[in-house]
N, C-alpha and C positions, 0 to 999 in steps of 0.2 A: 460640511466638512467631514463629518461620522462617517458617511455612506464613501466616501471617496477613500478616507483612510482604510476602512475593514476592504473596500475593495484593489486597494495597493497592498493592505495586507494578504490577503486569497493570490494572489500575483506571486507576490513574495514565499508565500507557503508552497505554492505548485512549485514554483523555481527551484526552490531548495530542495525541495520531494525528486526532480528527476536529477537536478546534478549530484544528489546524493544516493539516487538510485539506478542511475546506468552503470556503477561500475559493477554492481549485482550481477551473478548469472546465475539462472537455476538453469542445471542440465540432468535430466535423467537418462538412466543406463539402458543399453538395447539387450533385451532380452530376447530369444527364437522361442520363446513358452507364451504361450496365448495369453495368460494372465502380465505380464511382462509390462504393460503399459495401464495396468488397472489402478495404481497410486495417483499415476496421476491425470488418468481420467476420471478417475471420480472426487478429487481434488476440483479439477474445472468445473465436473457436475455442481459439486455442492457450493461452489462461489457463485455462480449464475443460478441456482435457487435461494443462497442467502440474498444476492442482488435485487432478484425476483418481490422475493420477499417483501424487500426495506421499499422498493419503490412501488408496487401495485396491489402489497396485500393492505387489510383494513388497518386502521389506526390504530386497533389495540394489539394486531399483534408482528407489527412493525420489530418489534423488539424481540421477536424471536428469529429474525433474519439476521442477525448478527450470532446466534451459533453455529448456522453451519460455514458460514466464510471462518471462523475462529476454524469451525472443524478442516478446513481446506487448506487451513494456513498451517496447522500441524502437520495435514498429513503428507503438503509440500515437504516441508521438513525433515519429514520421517521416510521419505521414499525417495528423493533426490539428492542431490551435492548439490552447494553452496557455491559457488566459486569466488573471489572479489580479483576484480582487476584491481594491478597497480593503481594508483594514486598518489598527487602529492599533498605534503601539509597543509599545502596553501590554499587548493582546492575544496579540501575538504573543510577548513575552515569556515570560508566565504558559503558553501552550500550548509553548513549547520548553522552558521549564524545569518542567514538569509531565509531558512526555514524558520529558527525559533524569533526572528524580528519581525516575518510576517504574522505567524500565529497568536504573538503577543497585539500586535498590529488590528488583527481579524477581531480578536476577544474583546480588547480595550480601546479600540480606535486612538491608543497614544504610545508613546514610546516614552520612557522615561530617564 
């Protein structure tokens, strides 16, 4: 029954992860300067070497593949606009408390 729950929970966690994440846009700005797209090219660089990293490099140093996606994920940040689509309350509800009832679910195979 453990293995069934954490895996109703992983369900429950993705679910809530995209209903709460498609109303997200990242767009970046069109520049005619050569450099104009280098934010967020090397933003995608450095997530598919942190990726890289976590999945293929050795055991010990798995844990340094979570800097440079950290680093990817500021410099998204810092060189793009954010955008949020509309949304209603109701929505959003249901995808946060479908995200934190899985991950509680995932953790603790219980709900309390």
């Amino acid at each position: 029954m453990g293995f069934l729950a954490k895996l109703i929970g992983l369900g429950m966690t993705v679910a809530g992860l995209y209903f709460l994440g498609r109303n997200i846009r990242f767009t970046s700005y069109y520049s005619n300067f050569w450099w104009g797209g280098m934010g967020a090219g090397l933003s995608v660089l450095l997530l598919m070497v942190g990726v890289l990293m976590i999945i293929l490099g050795p055991r010990q140093g798995r844990a340094f593949g979570w800097f440079p996606i950290a680093l990817s994920i500021i410099l998204i940040f810092l060189t793009s606009r954010v955008t949020l689509a509309p949304t209603n309350l109701w929505e959003f509800v249901l995808a946060f408390g479908c995200l934190t009832a899985g991950l509680k679910l995932t953790l603790t195979s219980k709900l309390d």
